[in-house]
N, C-alpha and C positions, 0 to 999 in steps of 0.2 A: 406389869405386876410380877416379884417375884415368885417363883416356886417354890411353898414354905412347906414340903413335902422333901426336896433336892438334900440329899446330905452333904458333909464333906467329899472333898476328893477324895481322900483315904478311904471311905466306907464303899466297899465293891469285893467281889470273889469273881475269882477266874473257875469256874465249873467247865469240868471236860471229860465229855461222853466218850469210853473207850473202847472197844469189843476187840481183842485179837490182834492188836497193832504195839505193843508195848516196846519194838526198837524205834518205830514210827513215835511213838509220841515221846521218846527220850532224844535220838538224833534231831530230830524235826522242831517239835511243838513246845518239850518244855526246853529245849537250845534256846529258841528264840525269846521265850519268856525269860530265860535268863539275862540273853543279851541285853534286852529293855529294862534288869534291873527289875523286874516284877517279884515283889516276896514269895519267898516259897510259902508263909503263911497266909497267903490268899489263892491259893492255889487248891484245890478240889479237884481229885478224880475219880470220875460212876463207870464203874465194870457192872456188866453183866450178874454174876454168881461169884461163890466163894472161889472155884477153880479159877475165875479168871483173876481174881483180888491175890489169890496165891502167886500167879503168873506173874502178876505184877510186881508183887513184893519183891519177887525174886529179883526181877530186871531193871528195878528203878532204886534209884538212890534216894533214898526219902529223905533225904535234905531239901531234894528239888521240888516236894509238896509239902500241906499240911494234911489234907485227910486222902486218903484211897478204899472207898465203898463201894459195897454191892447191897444188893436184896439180899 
């Protein structure tokens, strides 16, 4: 019996938990995301607070996501 819940393939987000690691998840986490061709507009990243959402700002190239959030 099909899963009539299942969406497209298309319909998915990449969500990524970040705390303090912002060269980590540019060299590393979204490199490899890019390498697979994965859209920056499926792309989500959850900091902690505004200071770490700053941090980030700063050191990521927001091409390589769509959203970067905190509390």
């Amino acid at each position: 019996m099909a899963n009539k819940t299942r969406k497209s393939k298309g319909d998915y987000i990449v969500a990524i938990p970040s705390y303090k690691r912002t060269e980590t998840l540019k060299e590393k986490t979204l490199a490899v995301l890019q390498r697979y061709k994965i859209p920056a507009s499926k792309i989500f990243i959850f900091v902690a607070d505004k200071e770490e959402e700053e941090n980030y700002r700063k050191a990521l190239d927001s091409k390589c996501y769509t959203r970067l959030l905190s509390e």
